[in-house]
N, C-alpha and C positions, 0 to 999 in steps of 0.2 A: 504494500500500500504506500504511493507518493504523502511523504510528507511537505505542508506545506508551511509557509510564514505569514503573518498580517503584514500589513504596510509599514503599520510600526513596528515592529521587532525588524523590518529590515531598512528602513528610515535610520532604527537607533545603528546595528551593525555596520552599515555603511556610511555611517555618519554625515546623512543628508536629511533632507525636507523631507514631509512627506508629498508637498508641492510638485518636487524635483523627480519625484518617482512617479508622479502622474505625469510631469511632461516628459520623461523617459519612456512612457507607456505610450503617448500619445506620438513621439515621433518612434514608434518601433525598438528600442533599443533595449527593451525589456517587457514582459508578457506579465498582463494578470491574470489569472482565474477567476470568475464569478462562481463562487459557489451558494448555492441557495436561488431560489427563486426571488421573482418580481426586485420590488424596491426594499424587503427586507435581506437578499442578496447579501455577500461580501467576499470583498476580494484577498483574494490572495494570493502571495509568489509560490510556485512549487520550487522545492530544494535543488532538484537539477536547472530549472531557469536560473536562478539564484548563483549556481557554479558555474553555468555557460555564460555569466553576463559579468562576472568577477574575473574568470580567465580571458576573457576579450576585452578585459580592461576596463572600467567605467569611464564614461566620457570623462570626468573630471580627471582622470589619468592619463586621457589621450590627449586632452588641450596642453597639458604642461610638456608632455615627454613627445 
């Protein structure tokens, strides 16, 4: 079974927004999940997103280097 993370537990880990991981979501650079229906819904990162998007570097890693 994929475990997953909230926004915040991966906001605090990656020591961003959670702003910034919505606009990471919105230009592609990293996937949510919606789990649950309608508007009571919630998202989250599965742990392999979460490793595929730390080993291709976070953008704030690619603008400096």
């Amino acid at each position: 079974m994929p475990e997953f993370f909230t926004i915040q537990e991966v906001s605090k880990a990656l020591k961003v927004t959670v702003r910034t991981l919505y606009r990471w979501n919105d230009a592609g650079k990293i996937t949510f999940i919606k789990v649950g229906q309608g508007r009571l819904g919630r998202l989250r990162i599965s742990k392999e997103e979460l490793a595929k998007f730390i080993a291709a570097g976070t953008p704030a890693q690619s603008a400096e280097g």
